[in-house]
Residue frames relative to the residue before (quaternion, step in Angstrom):
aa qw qx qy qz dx dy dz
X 1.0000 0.0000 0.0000 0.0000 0.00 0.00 0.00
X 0.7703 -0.2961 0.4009 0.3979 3.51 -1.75 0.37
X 0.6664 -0.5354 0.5126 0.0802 3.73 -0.82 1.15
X 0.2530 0.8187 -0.4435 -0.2629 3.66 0.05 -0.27
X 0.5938 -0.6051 0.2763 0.4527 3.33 -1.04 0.63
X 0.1664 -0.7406 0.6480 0.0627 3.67 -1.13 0.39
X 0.1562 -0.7790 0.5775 0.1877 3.97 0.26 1.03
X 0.4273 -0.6076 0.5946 0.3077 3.40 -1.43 0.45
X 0.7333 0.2354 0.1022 0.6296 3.64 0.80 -1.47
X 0.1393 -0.7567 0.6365 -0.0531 3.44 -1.34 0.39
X 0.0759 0.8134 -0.5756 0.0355 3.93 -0.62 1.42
X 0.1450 -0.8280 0.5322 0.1008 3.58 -0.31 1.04
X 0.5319 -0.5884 0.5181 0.3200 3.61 -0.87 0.87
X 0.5000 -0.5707 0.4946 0.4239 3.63 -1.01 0.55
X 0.7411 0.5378 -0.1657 0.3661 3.51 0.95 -1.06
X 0.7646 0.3943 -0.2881 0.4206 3.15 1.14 0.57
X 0.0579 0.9203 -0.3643 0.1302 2.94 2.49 -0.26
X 0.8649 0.3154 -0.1508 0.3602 3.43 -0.11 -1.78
X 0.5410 0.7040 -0.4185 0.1914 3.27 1.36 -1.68
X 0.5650 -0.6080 0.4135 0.3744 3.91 -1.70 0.60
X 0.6163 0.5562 -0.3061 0.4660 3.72 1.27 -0.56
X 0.5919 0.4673 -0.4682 0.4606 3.78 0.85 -0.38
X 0.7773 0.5153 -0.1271 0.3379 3.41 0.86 -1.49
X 0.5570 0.5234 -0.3497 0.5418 3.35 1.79 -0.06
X 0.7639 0.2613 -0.4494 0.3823 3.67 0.88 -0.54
X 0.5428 0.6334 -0.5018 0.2288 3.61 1.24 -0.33
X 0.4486 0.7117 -0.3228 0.4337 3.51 1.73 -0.29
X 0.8287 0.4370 -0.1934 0.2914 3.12 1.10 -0.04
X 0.4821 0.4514 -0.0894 0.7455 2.66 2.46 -0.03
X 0.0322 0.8881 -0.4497 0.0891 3.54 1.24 0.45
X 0.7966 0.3849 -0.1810 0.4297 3.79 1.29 -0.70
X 0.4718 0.6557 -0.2848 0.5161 3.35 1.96 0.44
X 0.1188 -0.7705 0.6017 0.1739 3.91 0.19 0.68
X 0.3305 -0.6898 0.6155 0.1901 3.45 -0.67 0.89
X 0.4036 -0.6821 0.5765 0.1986 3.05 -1.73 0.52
X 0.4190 -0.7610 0.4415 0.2245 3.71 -0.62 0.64
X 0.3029 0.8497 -0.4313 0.0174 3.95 -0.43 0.47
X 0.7667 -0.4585 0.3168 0.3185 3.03 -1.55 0.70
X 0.7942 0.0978 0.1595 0.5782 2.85 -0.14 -2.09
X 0.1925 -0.7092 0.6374 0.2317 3.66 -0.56 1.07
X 0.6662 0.4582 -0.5192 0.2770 4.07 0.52 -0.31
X 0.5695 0.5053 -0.5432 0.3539 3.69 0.31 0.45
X 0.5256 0.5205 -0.3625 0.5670 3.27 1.55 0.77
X 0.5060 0.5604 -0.2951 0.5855 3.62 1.61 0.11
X 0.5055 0.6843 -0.3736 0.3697 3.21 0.67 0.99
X 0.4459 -0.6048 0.3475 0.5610 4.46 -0.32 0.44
X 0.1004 -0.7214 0.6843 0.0348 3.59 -1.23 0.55
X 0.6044 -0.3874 0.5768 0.3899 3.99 -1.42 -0.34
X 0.4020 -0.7019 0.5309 0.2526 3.99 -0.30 1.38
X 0.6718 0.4243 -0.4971 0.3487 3.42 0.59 -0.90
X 0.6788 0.5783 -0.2909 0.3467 3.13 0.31 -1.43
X 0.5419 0.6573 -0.3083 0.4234 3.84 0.95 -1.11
X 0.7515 0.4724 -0.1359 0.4401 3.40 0.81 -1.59
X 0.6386 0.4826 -0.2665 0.5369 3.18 0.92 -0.28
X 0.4556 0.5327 -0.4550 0.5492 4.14 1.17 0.06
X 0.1303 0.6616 -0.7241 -0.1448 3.21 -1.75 -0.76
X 0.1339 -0.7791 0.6123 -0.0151 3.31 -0.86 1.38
X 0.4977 -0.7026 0.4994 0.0959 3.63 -1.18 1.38
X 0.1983 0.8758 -0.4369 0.0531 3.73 0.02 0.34
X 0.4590 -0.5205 0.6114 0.3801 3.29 -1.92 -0.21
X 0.2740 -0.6707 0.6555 0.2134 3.00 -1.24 0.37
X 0.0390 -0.9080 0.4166 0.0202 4.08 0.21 0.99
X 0.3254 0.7321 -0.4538 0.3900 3.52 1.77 0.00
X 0.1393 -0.8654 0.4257 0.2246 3.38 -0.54 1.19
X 0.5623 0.2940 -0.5105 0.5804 3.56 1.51 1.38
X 0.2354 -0.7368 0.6046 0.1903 3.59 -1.17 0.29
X 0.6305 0.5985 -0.3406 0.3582 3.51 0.68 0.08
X 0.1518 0.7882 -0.5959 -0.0228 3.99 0.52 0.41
X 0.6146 -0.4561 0.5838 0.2711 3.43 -1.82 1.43
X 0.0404 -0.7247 0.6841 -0.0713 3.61 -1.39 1.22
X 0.2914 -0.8389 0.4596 0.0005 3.41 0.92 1.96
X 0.8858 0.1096 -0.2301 0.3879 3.50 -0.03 -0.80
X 0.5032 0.4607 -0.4929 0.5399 3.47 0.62 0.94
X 0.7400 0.3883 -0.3590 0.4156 3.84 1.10 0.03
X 0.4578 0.5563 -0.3765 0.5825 3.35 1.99 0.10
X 0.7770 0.3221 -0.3556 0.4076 3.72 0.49 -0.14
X 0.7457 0.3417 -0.3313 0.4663 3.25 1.00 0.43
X 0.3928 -0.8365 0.3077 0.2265 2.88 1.53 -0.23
X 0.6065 0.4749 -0.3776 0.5138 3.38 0.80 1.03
X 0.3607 -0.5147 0.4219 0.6535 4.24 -0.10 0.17
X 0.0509 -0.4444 0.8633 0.2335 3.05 -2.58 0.39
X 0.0569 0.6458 -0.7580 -0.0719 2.79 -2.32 -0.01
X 0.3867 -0.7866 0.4732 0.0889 3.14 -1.22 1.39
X 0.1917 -0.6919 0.6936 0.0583 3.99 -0.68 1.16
X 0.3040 -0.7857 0.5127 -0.1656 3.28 -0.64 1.80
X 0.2132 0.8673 -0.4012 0.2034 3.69 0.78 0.69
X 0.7048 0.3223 -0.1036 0.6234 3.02 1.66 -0.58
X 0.0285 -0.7306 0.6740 0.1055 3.96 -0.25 0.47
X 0.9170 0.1102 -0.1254 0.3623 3.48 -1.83 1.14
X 0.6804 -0.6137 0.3929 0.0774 3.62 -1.40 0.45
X 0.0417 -0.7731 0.5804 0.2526 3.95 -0.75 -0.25
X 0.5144 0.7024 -0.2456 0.4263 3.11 1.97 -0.22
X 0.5042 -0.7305 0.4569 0.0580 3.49 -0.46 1.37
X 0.3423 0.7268 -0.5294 0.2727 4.17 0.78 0.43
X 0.4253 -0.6815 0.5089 0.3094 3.83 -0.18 1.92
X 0.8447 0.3774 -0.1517 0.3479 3.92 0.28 -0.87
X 0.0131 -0.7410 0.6441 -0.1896 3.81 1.88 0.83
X 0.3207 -0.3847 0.7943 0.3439 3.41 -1.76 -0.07
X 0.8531 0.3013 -0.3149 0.2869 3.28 -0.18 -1.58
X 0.3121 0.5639 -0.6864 0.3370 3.77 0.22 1.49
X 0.7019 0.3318 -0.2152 0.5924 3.75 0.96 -0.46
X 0.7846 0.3001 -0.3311 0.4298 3.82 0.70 -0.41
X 0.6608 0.3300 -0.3624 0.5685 3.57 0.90 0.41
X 0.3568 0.7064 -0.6051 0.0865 4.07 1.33 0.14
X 0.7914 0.4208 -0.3040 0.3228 3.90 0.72 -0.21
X 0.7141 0.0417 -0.2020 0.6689 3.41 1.23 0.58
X 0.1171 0.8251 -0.5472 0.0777 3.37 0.26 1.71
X 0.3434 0.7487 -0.5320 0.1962 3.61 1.36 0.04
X 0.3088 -0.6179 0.6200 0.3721 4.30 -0.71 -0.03
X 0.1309 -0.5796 0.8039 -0.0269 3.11 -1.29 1.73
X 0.0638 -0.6207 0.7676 0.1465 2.91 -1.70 0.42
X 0.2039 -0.7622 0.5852 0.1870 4.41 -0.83 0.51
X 0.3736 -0.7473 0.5432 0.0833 3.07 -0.40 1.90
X 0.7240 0.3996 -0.4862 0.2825 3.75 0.39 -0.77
X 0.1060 -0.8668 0.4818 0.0726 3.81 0.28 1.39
X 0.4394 0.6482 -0.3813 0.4912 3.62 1.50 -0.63
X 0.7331 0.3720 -0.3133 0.4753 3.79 0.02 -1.19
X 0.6174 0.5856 -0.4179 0.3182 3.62 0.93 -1.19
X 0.7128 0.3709 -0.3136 0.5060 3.35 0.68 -1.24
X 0.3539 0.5058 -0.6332 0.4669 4.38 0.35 -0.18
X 0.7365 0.4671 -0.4046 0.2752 3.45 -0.42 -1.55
X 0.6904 0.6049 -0.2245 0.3272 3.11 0.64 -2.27
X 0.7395 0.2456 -0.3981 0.4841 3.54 0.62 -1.16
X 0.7579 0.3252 -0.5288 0.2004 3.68 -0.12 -0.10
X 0.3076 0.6769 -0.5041 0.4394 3.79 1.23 0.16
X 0.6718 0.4980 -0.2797 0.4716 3.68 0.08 -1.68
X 0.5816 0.6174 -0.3772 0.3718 3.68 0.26 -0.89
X 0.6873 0.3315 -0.1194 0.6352 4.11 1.75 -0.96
X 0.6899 0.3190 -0.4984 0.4170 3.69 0.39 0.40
X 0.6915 -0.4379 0.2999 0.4901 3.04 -1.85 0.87
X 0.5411 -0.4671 0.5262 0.4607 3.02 -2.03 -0.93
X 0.6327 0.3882 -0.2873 0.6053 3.64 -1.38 -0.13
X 0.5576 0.4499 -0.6437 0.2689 3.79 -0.03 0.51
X 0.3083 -0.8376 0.4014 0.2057 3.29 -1.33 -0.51
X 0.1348 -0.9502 0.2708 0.0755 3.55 0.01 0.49
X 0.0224 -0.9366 0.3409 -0.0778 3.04 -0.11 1.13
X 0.5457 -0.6557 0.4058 0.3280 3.52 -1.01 1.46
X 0.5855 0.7463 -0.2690 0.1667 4.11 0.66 -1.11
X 0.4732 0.7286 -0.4071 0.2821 3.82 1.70 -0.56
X 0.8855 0.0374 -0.0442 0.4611 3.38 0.49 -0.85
X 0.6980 0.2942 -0.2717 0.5937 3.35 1.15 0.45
X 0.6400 -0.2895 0.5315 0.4734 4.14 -1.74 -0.59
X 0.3352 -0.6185 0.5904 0.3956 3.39 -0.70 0.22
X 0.8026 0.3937 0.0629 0.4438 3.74 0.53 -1.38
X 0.3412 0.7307 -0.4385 0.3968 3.68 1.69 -0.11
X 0.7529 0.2573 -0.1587 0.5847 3.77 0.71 -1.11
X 0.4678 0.7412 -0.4802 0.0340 3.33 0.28 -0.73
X 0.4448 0.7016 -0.3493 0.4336 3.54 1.67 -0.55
X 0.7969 0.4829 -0.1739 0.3185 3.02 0.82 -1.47
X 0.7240 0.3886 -0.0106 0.5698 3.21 1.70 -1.59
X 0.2078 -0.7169 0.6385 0.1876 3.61 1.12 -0.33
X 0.1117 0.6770 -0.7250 0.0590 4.08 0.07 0.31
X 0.5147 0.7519 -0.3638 0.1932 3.47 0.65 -1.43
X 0.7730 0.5559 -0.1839 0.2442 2.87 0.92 -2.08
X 0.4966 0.5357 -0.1849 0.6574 3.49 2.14 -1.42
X 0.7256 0.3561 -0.4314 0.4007 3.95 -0.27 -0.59
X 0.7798 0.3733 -0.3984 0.3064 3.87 0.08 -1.28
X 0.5013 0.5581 -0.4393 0.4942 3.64 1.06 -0.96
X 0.6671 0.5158 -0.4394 0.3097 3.75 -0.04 -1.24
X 0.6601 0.5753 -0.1347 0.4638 3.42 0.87 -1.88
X 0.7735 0.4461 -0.1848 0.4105 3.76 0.54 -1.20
X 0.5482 0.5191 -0.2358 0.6119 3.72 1.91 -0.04
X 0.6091 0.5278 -0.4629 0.3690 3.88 0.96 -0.95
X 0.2493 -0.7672 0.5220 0.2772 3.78 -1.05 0.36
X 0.4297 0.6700 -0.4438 0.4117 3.19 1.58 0.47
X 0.1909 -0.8602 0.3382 0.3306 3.52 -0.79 0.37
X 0.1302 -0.7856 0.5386 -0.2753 3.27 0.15 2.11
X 0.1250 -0.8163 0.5604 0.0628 3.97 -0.77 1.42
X 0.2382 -0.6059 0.7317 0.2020 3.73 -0.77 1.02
X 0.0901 0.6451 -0.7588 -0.0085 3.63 -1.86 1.14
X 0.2471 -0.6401 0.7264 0.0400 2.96 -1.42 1.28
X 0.2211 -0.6702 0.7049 -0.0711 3.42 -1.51 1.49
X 0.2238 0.7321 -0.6290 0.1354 3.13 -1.13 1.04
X 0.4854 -0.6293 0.5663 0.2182 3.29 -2.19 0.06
X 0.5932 0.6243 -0.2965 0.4128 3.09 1.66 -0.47
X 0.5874 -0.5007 0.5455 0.3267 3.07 -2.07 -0.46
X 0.6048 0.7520 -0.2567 -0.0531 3.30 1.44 -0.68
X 0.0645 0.9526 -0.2508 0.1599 3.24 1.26 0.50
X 0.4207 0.6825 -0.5253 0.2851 3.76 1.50 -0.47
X 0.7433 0.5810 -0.1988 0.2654 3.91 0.67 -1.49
X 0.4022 0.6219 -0.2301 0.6313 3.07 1.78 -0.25
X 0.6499 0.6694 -0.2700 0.2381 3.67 0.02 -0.57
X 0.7091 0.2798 0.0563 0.6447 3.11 1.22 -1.60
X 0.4427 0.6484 -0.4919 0.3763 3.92 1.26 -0.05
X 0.3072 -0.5961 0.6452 0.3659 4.14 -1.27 0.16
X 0.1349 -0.8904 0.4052 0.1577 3.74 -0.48 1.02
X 0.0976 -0.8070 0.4713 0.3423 3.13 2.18 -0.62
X 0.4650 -0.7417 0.3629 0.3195 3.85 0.72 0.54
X 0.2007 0.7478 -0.4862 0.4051 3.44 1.16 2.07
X 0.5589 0.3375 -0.2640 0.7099 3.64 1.75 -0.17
X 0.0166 0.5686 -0.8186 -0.0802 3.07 -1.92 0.84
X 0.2822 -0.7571 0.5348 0.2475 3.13 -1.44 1.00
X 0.2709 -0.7937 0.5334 0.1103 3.82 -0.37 0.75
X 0.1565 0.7917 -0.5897 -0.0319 3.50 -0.77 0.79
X 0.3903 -0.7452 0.5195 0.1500 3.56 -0.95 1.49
X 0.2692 -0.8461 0.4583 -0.0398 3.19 -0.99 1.41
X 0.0881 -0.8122 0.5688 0.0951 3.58 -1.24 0.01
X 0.5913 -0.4005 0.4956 0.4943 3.88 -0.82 -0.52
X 0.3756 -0.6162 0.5739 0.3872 3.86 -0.85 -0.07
X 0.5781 0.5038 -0.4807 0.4252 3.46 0.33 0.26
X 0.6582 0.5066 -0.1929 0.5225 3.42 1.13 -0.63
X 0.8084 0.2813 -0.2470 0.4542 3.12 1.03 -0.62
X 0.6396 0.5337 -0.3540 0.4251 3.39 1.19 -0.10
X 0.4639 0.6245 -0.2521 0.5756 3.46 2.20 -0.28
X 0.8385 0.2202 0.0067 0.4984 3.70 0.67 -1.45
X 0.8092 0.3520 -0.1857 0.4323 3.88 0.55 -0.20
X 0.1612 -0.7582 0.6308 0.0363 3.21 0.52 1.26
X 0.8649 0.2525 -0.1745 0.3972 3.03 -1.92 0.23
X 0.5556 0.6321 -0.3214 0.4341 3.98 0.62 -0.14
X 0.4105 -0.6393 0.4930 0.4239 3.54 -1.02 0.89
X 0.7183 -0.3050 0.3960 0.4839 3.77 -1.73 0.16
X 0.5014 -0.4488 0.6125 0.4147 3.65 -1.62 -0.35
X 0.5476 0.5397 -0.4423 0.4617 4.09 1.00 0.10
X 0.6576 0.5766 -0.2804 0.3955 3.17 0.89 -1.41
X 0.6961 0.5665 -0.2307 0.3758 3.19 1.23 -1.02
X 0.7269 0.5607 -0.1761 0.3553 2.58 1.08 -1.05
X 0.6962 0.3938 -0.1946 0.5678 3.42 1.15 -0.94
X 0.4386 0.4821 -0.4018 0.6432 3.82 0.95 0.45
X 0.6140 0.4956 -0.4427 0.4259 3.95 0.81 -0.39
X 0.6034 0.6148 -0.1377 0.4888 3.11 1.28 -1.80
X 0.7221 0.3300 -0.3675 0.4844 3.81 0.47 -0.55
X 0.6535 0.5489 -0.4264 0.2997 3.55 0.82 -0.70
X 0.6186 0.6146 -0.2322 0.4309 3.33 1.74 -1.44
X 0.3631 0.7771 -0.2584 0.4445 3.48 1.63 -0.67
X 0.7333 0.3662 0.0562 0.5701 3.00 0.51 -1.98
X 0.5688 -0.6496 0.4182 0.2821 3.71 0.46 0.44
X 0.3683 0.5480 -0.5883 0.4669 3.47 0.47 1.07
X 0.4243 -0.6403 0.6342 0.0890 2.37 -2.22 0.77
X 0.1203 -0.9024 0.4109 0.0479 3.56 -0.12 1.03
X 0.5086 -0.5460 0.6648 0.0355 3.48 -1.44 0.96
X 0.2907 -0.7039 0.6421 -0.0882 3.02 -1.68 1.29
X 0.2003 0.7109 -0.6697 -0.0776 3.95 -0.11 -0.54
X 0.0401 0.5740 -0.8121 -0.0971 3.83 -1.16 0.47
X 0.6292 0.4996 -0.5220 0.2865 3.24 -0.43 1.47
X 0.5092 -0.2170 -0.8280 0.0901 1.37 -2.21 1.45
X 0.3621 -0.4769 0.7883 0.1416 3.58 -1.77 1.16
X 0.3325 -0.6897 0.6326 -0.1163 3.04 -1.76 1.64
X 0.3481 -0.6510 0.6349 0.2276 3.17 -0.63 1.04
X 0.2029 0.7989 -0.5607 0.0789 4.03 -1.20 0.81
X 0.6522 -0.3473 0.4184 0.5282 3.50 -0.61 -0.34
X 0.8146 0.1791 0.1742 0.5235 3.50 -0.87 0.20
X 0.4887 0.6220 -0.5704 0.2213 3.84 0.71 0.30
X 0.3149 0.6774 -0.5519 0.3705 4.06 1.74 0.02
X 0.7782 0.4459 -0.2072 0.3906 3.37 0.30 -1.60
X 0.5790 0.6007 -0.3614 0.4163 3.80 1.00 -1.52
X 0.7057 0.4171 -0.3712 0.4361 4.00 0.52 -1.58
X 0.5613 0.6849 -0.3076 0.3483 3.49 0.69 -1.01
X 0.7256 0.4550 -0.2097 0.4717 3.21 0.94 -0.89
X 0.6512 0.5887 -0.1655 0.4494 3.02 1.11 -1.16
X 0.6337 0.5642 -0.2571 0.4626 3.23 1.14 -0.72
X 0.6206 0.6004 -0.1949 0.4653 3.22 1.31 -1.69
X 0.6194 0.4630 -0.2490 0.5831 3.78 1.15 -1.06
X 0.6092 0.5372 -0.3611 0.4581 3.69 0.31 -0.06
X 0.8094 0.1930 -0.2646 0.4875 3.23 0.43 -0.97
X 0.4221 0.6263 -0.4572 0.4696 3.63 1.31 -0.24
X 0.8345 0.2864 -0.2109 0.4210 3.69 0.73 -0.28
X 0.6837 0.1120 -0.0693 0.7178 3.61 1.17 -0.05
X 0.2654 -0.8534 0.4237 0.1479 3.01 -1.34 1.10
X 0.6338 -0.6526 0.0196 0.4148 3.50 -0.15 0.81
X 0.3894 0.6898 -0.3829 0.4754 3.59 2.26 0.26
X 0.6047 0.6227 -0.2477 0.4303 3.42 1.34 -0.64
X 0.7981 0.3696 -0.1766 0.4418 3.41 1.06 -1.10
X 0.5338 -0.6993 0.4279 0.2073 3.36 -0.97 1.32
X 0.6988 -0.4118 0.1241 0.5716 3.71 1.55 -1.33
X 0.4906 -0.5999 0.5582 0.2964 3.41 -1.37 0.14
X 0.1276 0.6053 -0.7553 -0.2162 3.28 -1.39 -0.26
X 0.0965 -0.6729 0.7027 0.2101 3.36 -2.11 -0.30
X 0.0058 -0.8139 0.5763 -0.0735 3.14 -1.07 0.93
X 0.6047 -0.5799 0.4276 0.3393 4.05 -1.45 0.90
X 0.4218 -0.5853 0.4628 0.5151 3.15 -1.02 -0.37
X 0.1796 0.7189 -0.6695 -0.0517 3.85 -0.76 0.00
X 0.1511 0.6683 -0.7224 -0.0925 3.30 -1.45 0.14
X 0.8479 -0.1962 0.3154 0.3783 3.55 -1.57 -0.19
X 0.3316 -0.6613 0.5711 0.3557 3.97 -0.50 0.18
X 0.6929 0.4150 -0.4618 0.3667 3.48 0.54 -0.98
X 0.4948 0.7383 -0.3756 0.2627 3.88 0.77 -0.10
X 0.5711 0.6144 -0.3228 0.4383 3.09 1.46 -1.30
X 0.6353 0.5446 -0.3887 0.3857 3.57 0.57 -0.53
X 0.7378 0.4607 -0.2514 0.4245 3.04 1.04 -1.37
X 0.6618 0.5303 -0.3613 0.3876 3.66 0.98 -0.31
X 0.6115 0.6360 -0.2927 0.3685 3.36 1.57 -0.65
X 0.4424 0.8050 -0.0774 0.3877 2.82 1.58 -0.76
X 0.7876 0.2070 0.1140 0.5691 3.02 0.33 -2.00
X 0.7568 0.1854 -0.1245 0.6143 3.92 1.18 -0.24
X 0.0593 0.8782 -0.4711 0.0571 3.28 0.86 1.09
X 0.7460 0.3602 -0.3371 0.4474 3.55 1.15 0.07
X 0.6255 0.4903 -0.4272 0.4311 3.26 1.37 0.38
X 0.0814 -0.8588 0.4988 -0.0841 3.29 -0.01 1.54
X 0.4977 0.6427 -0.4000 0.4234 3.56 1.19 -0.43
X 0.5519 0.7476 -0.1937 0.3145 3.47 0.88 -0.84
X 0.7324 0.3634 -0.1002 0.5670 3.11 1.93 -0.77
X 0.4528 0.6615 -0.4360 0.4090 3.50 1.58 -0.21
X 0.7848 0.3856 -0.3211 0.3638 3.12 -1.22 1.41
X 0.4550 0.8023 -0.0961 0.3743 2.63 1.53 -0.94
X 0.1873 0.9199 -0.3375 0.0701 4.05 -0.40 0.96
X 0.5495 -0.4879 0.4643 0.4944 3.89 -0.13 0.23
X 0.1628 -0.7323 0.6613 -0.0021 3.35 -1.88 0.49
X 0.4550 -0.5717 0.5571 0.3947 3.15 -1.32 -0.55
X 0.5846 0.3783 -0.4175 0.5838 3.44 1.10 0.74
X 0.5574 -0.5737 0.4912 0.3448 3.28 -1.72 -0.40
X 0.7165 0.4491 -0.4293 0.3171 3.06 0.22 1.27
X 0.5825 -0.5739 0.4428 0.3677 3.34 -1.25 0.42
X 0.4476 0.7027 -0.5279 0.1651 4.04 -0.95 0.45
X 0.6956 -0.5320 0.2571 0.4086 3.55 -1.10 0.46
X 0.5723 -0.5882 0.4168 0.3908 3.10 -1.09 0.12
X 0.8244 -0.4152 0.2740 0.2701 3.45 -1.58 0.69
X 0.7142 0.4080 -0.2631 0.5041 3.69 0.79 -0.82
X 0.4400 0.6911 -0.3161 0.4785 3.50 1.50 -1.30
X 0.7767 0.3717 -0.2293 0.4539 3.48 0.03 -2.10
X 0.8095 0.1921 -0.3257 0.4491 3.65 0.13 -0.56
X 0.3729 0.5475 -0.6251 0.4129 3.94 0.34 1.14
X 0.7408 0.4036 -0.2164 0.4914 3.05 0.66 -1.34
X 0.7350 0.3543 -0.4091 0.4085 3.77 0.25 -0.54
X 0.4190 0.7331 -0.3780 0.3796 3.91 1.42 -0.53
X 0.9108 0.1135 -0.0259 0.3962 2.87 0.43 -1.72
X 0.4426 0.4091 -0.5543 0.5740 4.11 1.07 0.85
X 0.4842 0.6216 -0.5324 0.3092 3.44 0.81 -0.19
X 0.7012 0.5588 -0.0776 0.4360 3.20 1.24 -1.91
X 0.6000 0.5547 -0.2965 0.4943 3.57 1.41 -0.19
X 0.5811 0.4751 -0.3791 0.5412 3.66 1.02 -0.99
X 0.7528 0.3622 -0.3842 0.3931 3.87 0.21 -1.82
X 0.7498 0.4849 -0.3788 0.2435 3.94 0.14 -0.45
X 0.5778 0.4619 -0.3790 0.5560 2.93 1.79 0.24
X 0.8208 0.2615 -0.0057 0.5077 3.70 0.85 -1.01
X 0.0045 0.8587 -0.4985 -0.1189 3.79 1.19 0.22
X 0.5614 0.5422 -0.3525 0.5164 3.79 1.01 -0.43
X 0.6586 0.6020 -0.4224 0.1595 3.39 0.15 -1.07
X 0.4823 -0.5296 0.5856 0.3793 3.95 -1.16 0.59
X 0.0992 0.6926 -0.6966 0.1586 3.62 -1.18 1.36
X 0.0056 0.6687 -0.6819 0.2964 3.19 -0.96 1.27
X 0.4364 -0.6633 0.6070 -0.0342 2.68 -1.18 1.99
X 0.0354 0.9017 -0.4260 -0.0646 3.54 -0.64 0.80
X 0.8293 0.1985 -0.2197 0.4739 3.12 -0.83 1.59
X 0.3266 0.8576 -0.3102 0.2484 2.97 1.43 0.47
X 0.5790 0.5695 -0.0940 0.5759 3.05 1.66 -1.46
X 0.6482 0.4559 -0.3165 0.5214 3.83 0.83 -0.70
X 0.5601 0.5220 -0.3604 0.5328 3.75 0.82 -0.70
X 0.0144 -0.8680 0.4858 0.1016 3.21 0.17 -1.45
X 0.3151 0.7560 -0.3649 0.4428 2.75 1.50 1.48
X 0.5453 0.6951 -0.3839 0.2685 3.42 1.28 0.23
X 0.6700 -0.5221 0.3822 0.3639 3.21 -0.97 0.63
X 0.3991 -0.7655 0.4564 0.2155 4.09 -0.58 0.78
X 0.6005 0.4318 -0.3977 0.5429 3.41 1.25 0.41
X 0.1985 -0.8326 0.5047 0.1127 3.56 1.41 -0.58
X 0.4022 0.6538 -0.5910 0.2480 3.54 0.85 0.03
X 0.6024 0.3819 -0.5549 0.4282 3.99 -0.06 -0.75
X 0.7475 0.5464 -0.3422 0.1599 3.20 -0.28 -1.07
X 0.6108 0.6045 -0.1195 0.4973 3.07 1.43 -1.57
X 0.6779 0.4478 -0.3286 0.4817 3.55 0.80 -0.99
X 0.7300 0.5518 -0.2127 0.3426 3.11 0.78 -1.04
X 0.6498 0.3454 -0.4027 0.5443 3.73 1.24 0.14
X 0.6443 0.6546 -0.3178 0.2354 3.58 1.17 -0.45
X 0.6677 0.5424 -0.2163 0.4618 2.79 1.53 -1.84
């Protein structure tokens, strides 16, 4: 199962002191004396990830929108996204996070108790985005990693499952954490999304994360429960044998939800930041496999090369459609890399056919 988080330390915005969401999770950490502050940004500053992850700061959220536009994840699927940011960073332990390099200057987990005001904002924001967009909790944190702790769930699906607009809340996760979900009316305005790998990959890379069973059968209970569920195979890992590993993986998916159940897929390379590689070497200093394959660009980042990326996305591509030829598939980030091949035919055939 899902790790659970265990804060070393604890900083609580003055401004949130009283609120019922600060005071439910400090209830849960009952032998941690929190510290009281002013100004929580002098806590927005570069720190040691491990050590970060292991804090947990209490906050306001004071942005008077809460919705930011999340362009290149709405070009690869092609519908608006936008990311609702309530949670900042991870307790989860995945050697190849972006957000070790995109949170390296404020890597401390906030979570913004004032969830009442959030959602004031949210509904009048939402009121300006197209329809058919989607929005999703997953950019810089688990959707569902804490959710034990915070129950956010309980305030987002109701909120979402009441809007007559037709606007999807997706929650993305590694976890299992799914009990709170269960009993929620969703009117089928939440999809729960859970990003996968091979178990070799994930017992190798994803520390702290439930199994790819765990996941899986937490899909099954949500789908159970009348959700619509989400895949992500991403980031796909070059490995030994990853022809045979996705295959499987694929095969277990549909062996557990059927493809009327599932809202969409994506698949995506690894890539992350170059300056990261340092930081991952660093902090995962025996997980060197992680980098095989791996090559310079004309961009700033680290990711396979071009023929590589479109074998591998060609052919799991070809595994999902021969099982699910309907299904929504959507290559992600692909177009931001800009590593595709300028005929694009594999690729192209391969989500159509």
């Amino acid at each position: 199962m899902t790790a659970p988080f265990t804060p070393t330390h604890i900083y609580i915005d003055q401004a949130v002191v009283n609120l019922p969401l600060t005071n439910k999770i400090l209830g849960y950490f009952p032998n941690i004396v929190p510290q009281i502050v002013d100004d929580p940004k002098k806590f927005k500053e570069p720190a040691e990830m491990t050590w970060a992850k292991k804090g947990l700061m209490l906050a306001r959220h004071k942005a008077d929108t809460v919705l930011k536009s999340f362009d290149a994840v709405g070009e690869s699927c092609g519908r608006p996204v936008y990311s609702l940011d309530i949670i900042s960073n991870c307790h989860l332990e995945c050697t190849y996070c972006i957000l070790q390099s995109y949170l390296a200057n404020n890597p401390m987990i906030t979570i913004f108790t004032n969830i009442e005001e959030i959602l004031e904002k949210l509904d009048h924001q939402i009121k300006d985005i197209p329809d058919n967009a989607i929005i999703g909790t997953g950019r810089i944190a688990d959707s569902l990693a804490l959710d034990p702790i915070t129950n956010l769930s309980s305030h987002l699906v109701p909120f979402f499952a009441g809007l007559q607009k037709n606007v999807l809340l997706e929650f993305k996760t590694k976890s299992d954490s799914v009990e709170n979900l269960l009993t929620l009316e969703h009117n089928q305005k939440t999809i729960v999304s859970f990003s996968l790998n091979p178990e070799e990959i994930q017992e190798r890379e994803e520390f702290k994360t439930a199994t790819i069973e765990e996941r899986l059968k937490a899909a099954g209970r949500c789908a159970k429960a009348g959700y619509k569920i989400g895949f992500h195979l991403d980031p796909m890992i070059f490995h030994e044998n990853w022809n045979k590993n996705y295959r499987r993986l694929v095969e277990n998916i549909f062996e557990t939800v059927s493809p009327e159940q599932i809202a969409w897929m994506s698949l995506g390379l690894l890539r992350f930041p170059a300056r990261q590689q340092t930081i991952m070497k660093k902090r995962f200093p025996k997980n060197a496999a992680i980098h095989e394959g791996l090559e310079h660009t004309h961009l700033p980042y680290r990711t396979y090369s071009k023929n590589l990326r479109e074998e591998m996305l060609t052919t799991v591509a070809s595994f999902i459609k021969s099982r699910a030829p309907k299904v929504e598939l959507y290559f992600c980030m692909e177009s931001e890399m800009n590593l595709r091949s300028t005929t694009a035919n594999p690729l192209s055939v391969a989500i159509n056919q």
